[in-house]
C-alpha positions in Angstrom: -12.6 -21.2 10.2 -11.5 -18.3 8.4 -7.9 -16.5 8.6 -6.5 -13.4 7.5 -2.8 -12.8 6.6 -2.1 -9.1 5.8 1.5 -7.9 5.0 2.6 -4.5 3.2 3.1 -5.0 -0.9 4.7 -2.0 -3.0 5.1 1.2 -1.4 1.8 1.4 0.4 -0.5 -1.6 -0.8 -1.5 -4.1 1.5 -1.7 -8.0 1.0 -4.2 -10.3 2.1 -4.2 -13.9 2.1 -7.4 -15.2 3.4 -7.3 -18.7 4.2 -10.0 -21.5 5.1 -8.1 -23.8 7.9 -11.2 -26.6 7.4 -10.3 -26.9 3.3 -6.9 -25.6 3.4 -7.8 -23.5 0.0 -5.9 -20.0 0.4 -7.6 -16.9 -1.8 -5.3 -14.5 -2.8 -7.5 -11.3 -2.1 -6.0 -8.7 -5.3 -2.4 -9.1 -6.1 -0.3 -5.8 -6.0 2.8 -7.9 -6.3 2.5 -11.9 -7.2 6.0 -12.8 -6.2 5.2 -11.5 -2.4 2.4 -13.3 -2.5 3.9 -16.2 -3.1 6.3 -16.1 -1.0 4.4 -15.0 1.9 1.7 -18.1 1.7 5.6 -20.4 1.3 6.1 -18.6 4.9 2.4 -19.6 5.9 2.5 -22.8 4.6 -0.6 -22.6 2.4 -0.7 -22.6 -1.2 -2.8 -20.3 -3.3 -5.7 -21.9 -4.9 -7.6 -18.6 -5.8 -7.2 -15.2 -6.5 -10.2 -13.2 -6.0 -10.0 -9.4 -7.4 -11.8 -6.4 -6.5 -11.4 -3.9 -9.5 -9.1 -4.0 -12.7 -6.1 -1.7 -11.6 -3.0 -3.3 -11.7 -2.3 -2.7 -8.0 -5.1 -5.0 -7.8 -4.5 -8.0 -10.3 -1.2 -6.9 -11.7 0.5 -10.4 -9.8 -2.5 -12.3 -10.7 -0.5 -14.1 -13.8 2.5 -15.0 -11.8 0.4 -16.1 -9.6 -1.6 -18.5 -11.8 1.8 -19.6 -13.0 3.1 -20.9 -10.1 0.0 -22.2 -8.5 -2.5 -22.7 -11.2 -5.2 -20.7 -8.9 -8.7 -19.7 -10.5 -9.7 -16.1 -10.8 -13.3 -14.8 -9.6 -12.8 -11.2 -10.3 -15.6 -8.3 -12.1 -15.7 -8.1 -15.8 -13.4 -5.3 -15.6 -10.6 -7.3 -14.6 -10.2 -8.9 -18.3 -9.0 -5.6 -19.1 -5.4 -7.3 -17.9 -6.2 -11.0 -16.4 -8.0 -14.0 -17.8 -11.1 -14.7 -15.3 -12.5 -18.2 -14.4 -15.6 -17.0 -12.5 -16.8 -13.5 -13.2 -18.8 -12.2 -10.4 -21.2 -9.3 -9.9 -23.5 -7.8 -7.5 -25.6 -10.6 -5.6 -23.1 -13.5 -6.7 -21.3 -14.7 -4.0 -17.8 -17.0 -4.0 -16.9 -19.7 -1.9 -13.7 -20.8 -0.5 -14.0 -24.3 1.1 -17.5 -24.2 2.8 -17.3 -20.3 3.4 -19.3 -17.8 1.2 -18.5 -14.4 0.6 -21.1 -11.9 -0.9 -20.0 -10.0 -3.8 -21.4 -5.9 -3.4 -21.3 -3.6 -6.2 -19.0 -0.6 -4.7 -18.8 0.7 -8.1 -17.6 4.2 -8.3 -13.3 4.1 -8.0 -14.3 2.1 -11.4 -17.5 1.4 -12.9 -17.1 -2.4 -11.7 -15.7 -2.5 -8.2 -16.6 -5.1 -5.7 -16.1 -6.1 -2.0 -15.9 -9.6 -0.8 -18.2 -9.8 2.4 -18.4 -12.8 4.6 -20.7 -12.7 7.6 -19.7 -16.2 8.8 -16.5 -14.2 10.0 -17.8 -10.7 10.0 -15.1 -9.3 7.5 -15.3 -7.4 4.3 -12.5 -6.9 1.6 -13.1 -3.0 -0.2 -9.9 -2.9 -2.2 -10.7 0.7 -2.7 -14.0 1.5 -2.9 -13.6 2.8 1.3 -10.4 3.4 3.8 -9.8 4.4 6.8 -11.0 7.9 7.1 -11.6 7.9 3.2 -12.3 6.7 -0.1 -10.9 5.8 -3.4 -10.7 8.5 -5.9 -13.6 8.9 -8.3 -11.7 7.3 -11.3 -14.4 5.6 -13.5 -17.9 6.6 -11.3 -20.1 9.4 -10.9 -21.0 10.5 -7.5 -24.3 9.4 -7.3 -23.0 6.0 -7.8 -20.2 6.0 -5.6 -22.2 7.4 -2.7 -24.6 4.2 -3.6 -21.6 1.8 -3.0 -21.2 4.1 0.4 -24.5 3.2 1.6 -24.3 -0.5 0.4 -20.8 -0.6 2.8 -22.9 1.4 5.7 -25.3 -1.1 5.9 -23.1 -3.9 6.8 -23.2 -4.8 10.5 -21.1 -2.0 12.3 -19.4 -4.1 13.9 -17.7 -5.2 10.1 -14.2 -5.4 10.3 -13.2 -3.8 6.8 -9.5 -5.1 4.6 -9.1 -2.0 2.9 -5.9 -1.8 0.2 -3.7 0.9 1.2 -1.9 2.6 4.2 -3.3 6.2 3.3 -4.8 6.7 7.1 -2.8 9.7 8.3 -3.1 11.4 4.8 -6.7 11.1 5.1 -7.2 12.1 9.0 -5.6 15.1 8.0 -8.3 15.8 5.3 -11.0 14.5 7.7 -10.0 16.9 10.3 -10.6 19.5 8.0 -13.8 18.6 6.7 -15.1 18.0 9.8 -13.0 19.7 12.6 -15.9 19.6 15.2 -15.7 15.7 15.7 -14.3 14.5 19.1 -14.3 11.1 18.0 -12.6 12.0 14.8 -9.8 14.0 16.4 -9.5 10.6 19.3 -9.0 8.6 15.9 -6.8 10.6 14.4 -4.6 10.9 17.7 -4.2 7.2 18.0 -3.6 6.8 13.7 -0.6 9.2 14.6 0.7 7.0 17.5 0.3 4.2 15.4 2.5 5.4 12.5 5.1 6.5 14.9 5.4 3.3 16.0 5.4 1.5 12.3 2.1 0.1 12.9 -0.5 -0.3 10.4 -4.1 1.6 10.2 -5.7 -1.2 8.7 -7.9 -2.8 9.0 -10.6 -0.7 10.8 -14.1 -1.6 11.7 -17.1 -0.2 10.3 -18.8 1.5 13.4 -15.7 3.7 14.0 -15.5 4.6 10.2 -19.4 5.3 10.4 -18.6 7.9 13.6 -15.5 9.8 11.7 -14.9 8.9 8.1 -16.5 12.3 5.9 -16.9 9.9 3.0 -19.4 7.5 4.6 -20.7 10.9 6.7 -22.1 13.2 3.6 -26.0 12.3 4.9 -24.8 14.1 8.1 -26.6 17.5 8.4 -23.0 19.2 10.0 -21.6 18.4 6.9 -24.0 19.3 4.4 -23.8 22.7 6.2 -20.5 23.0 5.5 -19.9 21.5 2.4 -23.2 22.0 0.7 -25.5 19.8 -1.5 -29.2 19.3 -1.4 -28.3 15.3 -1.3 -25.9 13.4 0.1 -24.4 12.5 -3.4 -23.6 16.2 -3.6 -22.1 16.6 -0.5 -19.9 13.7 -1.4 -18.8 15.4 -4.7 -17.8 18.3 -3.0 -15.7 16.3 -0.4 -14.4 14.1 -3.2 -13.4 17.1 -5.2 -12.0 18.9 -1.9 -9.7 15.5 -0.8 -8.7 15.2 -5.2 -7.6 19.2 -4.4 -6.5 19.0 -0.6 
């Protein structure tokens, strides 16, 4: 059995310790910050036998050598990541990585950077995106071109809808206000948005969020929808996207 520990790291990262309760192996899911890390799998009373990246940017594996220090974890991470961390297992699109008995498929979601992956495992219907997807959005189009990022789109809209997705950052009511621009016509969207509101009020957190709902209101995963293309343009869906892309990088 599969559990999830999420807790806030630097100003607006999230944590995630995801931890197999059969093996007792703990993967450290990215590392924005390894000290909290650490300290927060002391407070769980796991230790950290893997780290497991999802792209190279040092919100993302920056804590993976403080980590290693103290725990001596192994690193199953993209290519990309060497660019700052020493890997053990480099993983790809089709691999997959195991904790205990539980397998996670790795998905190219390639487009933030040119070597982005999620962590999907069906067993318990979850999916880490780092951040390739969020709540009402998407990462910005760092490395990728928008013909591949809108590929990693599709690749995270074919997952079961009923996917609960561990996306990286608290940008949720940032990007409802974006998404109620782009698509100001969407009763779901604007009974999402409502509720994201409430839930920032109250110091609550936006994540994680479940594919179907994302699939109903999020513009990103939406530029196949014919509302949108009418009023953002494009003869295809990847040019759709680059005009929402471009009109979030300028809102």
């Amino acid at each position: 059995m599969l559990t999830v520990h999420q807790f806030p790291c630097l100003s607006d990262n999230y944590g995630f310790l995801l931890h197999d309760t059969e093996s007792h192996e703990t993967a450290a899911i990215d590392t924005p910050d390894g000290h909290e890390y650490l300290k927060q799998a002391e407070t769980k009373g796991w230790r950290i036998t893997q780290i497991w990246n999802t792209h190279w940017h040092p919100d993302h594996a920056g804590g993976n050598k403080a980590i290693i220090e103290a725990t001596g974890a192994t690193v199953v991470a993209p290519k990309e990541v060497e660019k700052i961390s020493p890997i053990d297992q480099v993983v790809a699109h089709g691999d997959t990585a195991k904790l205990g008995e539980e397998t996670a498929r790795v998905i190219d979601v390639s487009g933030h950077t040119n070597g982005h992956i999620a962590y999907y495992l069906p067993s318990a219907g979850i999916a880490f995106v780092g951040d390739s997807v969020f709540a009402l959005g998407c990462g910005r189009m760092f490395e990728g071109t928008p013909k591949q990022f809108w590929a990693s789109l599709e690749r995270i809209k074919a997952l079961p809808p009923e996917t609960t997705l561990y996306c990286a950052h608290e940008y949720t009511a940032a990007n409802a206000k974006f998404a109620l621009h782009a698509d100001p016509d969407n009763a779901a969207l604007k009974a999402y948005a409502e509720e994201i509101a409430a839930k920032r009020e109250r110091g609550e957190p936006t994540v994680p969020t479940q594919l179907d709902r994302e699939l109903a209101t999020n513009p990103f995963l939406r530029a196949d929808d014919p509302a949108l293309t009418a009023k953002w343009g494009g003869t295809t869906p990847p040019e759709t996207f680059a005009a929402l892309r471009e009109a979030k990088d300028n809102f």
